[in-house]
Structures are given as C-alpha cells and as structure tokens.
ZAMARGU-4260 file (C-alpha; in steps of 0.2 Angstrom, whole numbers, plus 5000, padded with zeros to 4 digits):
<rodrens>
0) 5000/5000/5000 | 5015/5010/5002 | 5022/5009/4986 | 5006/5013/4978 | 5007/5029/4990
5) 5026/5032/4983 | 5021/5031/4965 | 5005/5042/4966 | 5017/5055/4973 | 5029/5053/4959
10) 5017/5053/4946 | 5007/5069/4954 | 5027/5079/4956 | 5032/5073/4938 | 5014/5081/4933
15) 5018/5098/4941 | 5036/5098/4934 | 5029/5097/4917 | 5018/5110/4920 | 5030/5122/4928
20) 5042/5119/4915 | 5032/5123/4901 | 5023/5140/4911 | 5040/5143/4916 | 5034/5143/4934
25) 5053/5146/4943 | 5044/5145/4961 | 5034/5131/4958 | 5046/5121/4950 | 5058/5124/4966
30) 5044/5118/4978 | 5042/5103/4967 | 5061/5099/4967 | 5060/5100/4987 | 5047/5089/4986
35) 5057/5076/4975 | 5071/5079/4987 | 5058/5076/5004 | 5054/5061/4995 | 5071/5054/4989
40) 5079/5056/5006 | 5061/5047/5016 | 5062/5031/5002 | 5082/5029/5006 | 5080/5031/5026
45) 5065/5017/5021 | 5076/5004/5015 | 5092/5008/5028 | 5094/5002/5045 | 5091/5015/5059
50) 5105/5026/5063 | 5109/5032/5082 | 5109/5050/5075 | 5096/5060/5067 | 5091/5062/5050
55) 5091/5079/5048 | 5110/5080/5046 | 5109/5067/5032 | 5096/5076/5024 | 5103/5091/5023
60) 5123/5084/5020 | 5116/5076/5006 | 5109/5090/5000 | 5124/5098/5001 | 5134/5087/4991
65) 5123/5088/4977 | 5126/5105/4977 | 5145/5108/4979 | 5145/5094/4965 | 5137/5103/4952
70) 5141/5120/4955 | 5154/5120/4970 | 5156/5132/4987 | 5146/5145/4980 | 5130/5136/4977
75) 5129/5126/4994 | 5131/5145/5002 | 5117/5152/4991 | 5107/5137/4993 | 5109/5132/5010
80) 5117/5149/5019 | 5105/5151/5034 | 5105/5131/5038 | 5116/5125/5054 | 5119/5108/5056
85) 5127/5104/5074 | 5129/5090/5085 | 5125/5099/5100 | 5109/5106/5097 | 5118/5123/5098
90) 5124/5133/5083 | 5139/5137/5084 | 5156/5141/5069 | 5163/5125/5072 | 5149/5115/5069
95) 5142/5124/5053 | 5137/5114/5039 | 5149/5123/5030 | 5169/5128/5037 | 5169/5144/5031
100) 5188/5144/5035 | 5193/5135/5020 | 5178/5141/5007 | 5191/5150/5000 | 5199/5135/4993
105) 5182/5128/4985 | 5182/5116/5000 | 5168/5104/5010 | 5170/5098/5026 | 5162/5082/5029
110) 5152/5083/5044 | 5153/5067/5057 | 5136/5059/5050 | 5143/5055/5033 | 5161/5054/5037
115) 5157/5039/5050 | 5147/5029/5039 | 5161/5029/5026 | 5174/5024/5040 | 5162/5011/5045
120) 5160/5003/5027 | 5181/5003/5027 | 5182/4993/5046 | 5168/4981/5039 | 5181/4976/5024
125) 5196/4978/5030 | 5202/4964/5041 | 5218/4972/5052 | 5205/4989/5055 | 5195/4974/5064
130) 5206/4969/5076 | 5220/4984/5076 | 5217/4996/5089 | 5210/5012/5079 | 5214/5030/5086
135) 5208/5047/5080 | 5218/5059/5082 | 5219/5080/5074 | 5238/5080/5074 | 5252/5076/5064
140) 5253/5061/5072 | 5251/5050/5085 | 5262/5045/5100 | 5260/5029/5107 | 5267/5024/5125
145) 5277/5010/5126 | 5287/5003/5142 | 5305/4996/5135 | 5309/4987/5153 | 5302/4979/5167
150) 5305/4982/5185 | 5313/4964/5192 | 5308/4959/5212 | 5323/4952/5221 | 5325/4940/5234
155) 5333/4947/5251 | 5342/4943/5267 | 5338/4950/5283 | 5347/4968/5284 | 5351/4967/5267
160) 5349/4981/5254 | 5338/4982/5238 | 5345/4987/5226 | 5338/5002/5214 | 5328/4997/5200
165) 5317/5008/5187 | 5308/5004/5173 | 5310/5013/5156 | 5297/5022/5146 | 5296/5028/5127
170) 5286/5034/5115 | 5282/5026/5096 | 5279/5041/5085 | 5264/5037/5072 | 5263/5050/5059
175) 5248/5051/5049 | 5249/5052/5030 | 5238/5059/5019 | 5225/5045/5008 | 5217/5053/4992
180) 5204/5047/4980 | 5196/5053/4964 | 5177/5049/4959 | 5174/5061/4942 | 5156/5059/4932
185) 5149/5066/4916 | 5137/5079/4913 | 5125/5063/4906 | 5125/5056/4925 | 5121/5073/4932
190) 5106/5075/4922 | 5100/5055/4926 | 5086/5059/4937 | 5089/5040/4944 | 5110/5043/4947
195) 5112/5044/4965 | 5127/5055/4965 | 5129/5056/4983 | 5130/5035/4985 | 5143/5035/4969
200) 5152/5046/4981 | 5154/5037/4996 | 5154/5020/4988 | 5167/5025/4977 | 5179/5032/4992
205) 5176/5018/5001 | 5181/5007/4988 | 5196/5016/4984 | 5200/5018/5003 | 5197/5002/5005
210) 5211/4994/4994 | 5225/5007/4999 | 5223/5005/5014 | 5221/4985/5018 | 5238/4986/5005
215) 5248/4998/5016 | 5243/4990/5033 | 5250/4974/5027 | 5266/4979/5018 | 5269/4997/5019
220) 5286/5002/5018 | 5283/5020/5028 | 5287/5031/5014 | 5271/5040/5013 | 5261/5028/5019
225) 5259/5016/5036 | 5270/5005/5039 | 5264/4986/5037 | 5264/4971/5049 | 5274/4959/5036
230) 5294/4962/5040 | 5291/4971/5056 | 5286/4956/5070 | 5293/4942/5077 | 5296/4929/5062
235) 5295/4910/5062 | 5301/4900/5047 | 5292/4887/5040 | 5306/4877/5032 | 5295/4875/5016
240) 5288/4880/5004 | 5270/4874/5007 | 5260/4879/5026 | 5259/4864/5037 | 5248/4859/5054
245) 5267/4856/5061 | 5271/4875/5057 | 5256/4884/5061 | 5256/4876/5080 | 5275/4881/5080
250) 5268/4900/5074 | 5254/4900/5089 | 5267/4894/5102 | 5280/4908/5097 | 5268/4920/5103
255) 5265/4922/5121 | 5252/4919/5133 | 5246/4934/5137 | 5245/4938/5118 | 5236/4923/5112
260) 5222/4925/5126 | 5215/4939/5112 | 5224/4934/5094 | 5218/4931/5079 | 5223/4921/5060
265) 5226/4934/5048 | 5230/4925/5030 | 5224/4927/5010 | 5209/4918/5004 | 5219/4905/4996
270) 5228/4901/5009 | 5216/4900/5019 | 5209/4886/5006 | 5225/4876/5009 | 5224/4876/5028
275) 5206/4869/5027 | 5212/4852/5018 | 5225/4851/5031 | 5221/4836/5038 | 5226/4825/5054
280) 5231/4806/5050 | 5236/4790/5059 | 5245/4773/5054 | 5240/4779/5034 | 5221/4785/5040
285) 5213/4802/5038 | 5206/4806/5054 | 5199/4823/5053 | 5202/4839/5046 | 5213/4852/5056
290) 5201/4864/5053 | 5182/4862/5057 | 5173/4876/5052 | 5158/4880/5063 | 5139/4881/5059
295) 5130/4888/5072 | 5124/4905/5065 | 5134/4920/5073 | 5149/4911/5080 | 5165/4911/5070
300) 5174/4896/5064 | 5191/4895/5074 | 5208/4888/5072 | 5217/4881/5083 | 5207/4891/5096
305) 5206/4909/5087 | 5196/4916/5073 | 5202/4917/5056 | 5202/4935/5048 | 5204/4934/5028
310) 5219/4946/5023 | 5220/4945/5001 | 5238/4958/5002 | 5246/4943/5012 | 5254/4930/5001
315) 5244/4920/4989 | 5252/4900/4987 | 5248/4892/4968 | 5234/4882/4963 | 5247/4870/4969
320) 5250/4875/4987 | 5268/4883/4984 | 5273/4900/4991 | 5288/4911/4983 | 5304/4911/4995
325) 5301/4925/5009 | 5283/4925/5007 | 5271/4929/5022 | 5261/4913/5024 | 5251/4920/5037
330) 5252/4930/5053 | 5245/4927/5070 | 5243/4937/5087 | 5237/4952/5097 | 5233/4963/5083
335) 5225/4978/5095 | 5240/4976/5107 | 5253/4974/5093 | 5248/4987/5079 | 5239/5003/5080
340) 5231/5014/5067 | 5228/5035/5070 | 5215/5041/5058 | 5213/5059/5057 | 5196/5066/5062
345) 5190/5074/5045 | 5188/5068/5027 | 5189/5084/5013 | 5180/5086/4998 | 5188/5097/4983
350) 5178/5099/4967 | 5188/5102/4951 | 5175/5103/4936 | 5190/5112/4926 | 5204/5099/4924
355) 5190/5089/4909 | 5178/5104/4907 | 5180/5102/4890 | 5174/5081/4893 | 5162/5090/4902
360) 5169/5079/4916 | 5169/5083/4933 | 5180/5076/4946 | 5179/5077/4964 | 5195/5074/4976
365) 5190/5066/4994 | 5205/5068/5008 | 5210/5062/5025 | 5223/5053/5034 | 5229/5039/5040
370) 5244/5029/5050 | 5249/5014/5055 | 5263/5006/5065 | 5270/4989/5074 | 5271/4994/5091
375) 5273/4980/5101 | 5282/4966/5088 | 5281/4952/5101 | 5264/4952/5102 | 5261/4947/5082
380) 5270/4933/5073 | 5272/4927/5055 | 5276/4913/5046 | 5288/4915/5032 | 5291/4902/5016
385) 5308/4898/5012
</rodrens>
C-alpha cells in the first residue's frame, strides 16, 4: 500500500514539473524539486537500518553534496546559507554545515554523519582495521606509550639492601599520512534523474580507501604511507615451501600467553583454502580435518582456538600450494595490542570541474589521513616460506 502511495506522489510531482516547466513557473518548479528531494531522502531512510543520530543532518549533508557537485562552494552557500547543522543542538562556527575557513579553497567539510558511515564501510572490509586498535587523532601524528623494561623483584636477606631498579618508558611516534581518492562523472549522469550521485560518492571512496589501505597495513614500507605488519614482527620460518599443521602450531606457540588470550589468524583467501584440507592422520588414516569450520549461525569458525580474519595483500600459494621464497604465509597474534592505526578526524571534499571541462567531466577529490605502525612486535608473529 506504500508503494502505491510512493508512486502516486511521483506521478502527481512529475505532473507539476511538466507544468512548471512549460509556464516557466521558477517558484513552483523549486517547491516541486524540494518535494522530490523530501521524497528521495524518506524512500532511502525506508530501505536503511536505523542510525543512532538524526536524520536531519543526512538530509541536509546530502543536500549539500549535490550541490558543491554541480556548481561548488558558491552554490551550497546560496542554497543552504542560513542552515546550521550541529551535534550539540547549539549553533555554533565549528559546527556549521559549511567551514567557512577553507571556502576560500572551494572546499567541503564532511560533517561526522557522513564521514562515519564511510569509516564504517572501510572497518567492515578491511580485516587488520577489525582487530587493530583504531585511534583518531587531529595532529600530525600519534604518539603511542610504550614501556621498554620491566622492574625485576629480588630476593633478600635479613638487613640486606635492595638494590635500585626503574623501569624505562618511550614513546612510538605514528605519523599520519595523507590518503586521496578521485570519483569524476559526466554531465549525462548529472542530468539522470535515477544517478544517485551522493551513493557514487561514498561508495566509490570507500572502495578506493578500501584497497589502499588494507595494502599499506599489510606491507607498507613507511614512505608516505603506514607502515605494514609483514617484516616488522617476530618471524617463524616454515622450512617449506607449502604451510603445514606442524608449522602453524609452531607459529601460535611463538607467541605468548598473554598475547594469544585475544589473537587472531590473519592469511589470503587462498591460503586459507590450503589450511582447510590440512588434515590429521594416523598409521596411513585420515582422521579429521585440522580445521572444522563452525555452523552455528553468529559464532565464528576458529583455528586452533582463534578466529580466522581473511587478509588478500598477504601471500597467495599456487593452485598447487607453493609460496615464493620470503613470502608471508600467514600472521597470527594480538593485533590491538601489537599494531595501531591513527585516523585523522576529518575527510575533505575538493571539486575540480575544470581539469576535463572540455569532457564535460567533473572530478571530485576526497582527503583524510591515515597511520599505522607495529608497536609491540612480540605480540604478532608470522610465518615466512623459504
């Protein structure tokens, strides 16, 4: 009954357009694109799941977007200049819709609605963002406390001295690097009614994100960009060049205790397709596999006692099993104690409809930045092919 409801309205708006169009009725053609907009943003919220915060900031962000999109700063200010969309409830400079401060530069601050829910969409696909500890910060980078030493008790005699002991204290500096992406669209989208240009948007970031990102955390060098987990934790040689039930009890057991109450399996899909044939014989008899995944709905599979996150930068073996010399088969550990990521605060927009204006292309530029950093080396493990 509610789609017969959604469809009369359409078919009523698209009726009035026509109309307005050919009377050239510029006020009434604006109350009927308001309408389509009331009506776009109500059918999307319809087929989400409910958000913690309101909608009103969605609405009007999305707004926003399409704005800045087709015609930049100057268009969301003439648009939407007395709108104030804050987190407090209280208007205030900070929390405008719109950071005057860099308008000079053409640019749109994404405000915390819209930049979460593309953070959000990155940590649900990219397996160390799941189990890494995940700071914000607003600086240049992040310092992580670390204690390099451990005071050591000592066993006395009666009137006999202690002696002086102290543990020592550092800091791991995390800088955080800027991550960019590019969506561009054609005049011919922007005029299709049924583009969703705000969805192309974030998807499109997200994607991009998605694969810098889950690169850089595994082997990123630091130039730049993070710096991985491959090359920079403790390292256990498999003496092969295939993964073995042998080898990947030697890999849990190099970590300790305290490490594997909360670690995890990080490896590549393939990979993870030789462990599951691994299987455990006796006298010439398969007895079971080493890996039983589980079925009960909402409980992951484990190995050997920890959940298995699927990582496709690590190593990939053939089809028949073989990794390349040095390769990471897989790693294993603490990841939230072991390696932490800073994420700045703030995404950017920047819109360029110059650079392929005579494509009638435009391209927008979405910014933020990122670190990422072993800090604890013990903590993670990694088994390497030879």
């Amino acid at each position: 009954m509610a789609d017969v409801k959604v469809i009369e309205s359409v078919r009523t708006l698209v009726d009035g357009m026509k109309s307005a169009i050919m009377t050239d009725n510029k006020e009434a053609f604006k109350k009927i694109n308001d309408r389509f907009d009331v009506l776009e943003f109500e059918a999307k919220r319809a087929g989400r799941p409910a958000k913690e915060s309101t909608g009103h900031e969605t609405k009007d962000f999305l707004k926003a977007v399409r704005l800045f999109s087709k015609g930049g700063m100057a268009a969301v200010q003439a648009e939407m200049k007395d709108a104030k969309v804050t987190r407090s409830g209280k208007e205030g400079k900070s929390d405008n819709l719109v950071r005057f401060d860099v308008s000079a530069a053409g640019a749109l601050l994404m405000p915390a609605e819209m930049s979460n829910d593309i953070n959000k969409q990155i940590v649900e696909i990219s397996p160390v963002m799941q189990v890494a500890k995940v700071v914000t910060t607003s600086a240049p980078s992040f310092k992580q406390a670390r204690r390099d030493s451990s005071l050591t008790a000592t066993w006395l005699d009666e009137d006999v001295a202690g002696s002086k002991t102290k543990d020592s204290f550092g800091f791991t500096d995390i800088p955080v690097h800027k991550l960019s992406a590019r969506v561009a669209w054609t005049i011919e989208q922007e005029q299709d009614a049924a583009y969703d240009l705000e969805a192309e948007i974030t998807n499109s970031i997200r994607e991009q994100f998605d694969k810098t990102l889950g690169a850089a955390f595994i082997s990123g060098n630091g130039v730049g960009k993070p710096t991985g987990l491959v090359g920079n934790v403790t390292d256990v040689t498999a003496g092969a060049s295939t993964i073995s039930a042998d080898k990947l009890i030697e890999l849990q057991y190099s970590v300790k205790s305290f490490y594997r109450a909360n670690a995890s399996w990080m490896m590549s899909r393939q990979t993870i397709r030789e462990v599951r044939q691994l299987a455990i014989a006796a006298g010439g008899s398969t007895l079971s596999y080493l890996w039983e995944p589980n079925f009960k709905a909402g409980e992951p599979s484990l190995l050997l006692g920890s959940p298995v996150f699927e990582a496709q930068d690590l190593a990939q073996p053939s089809t028949a099993g073989a990794f390349a010399t040095g390769d990471a088969m897989a790693l294993y550990g603490d990841f939230n104690y072991g390696y932490v990521i800073p994420r700045h605060t703030d995404f950017y927009l920047l819109r360029d409809p110059y650079s392929e204006g005579s494509s009638f292309v435009t391209n927008i530029y979405a910014m933020s930045r990122f670190g990422g950093a072993v800090v604890r080396s013990e903590a993670i493990a990694q088994l390497t092919s030879t």
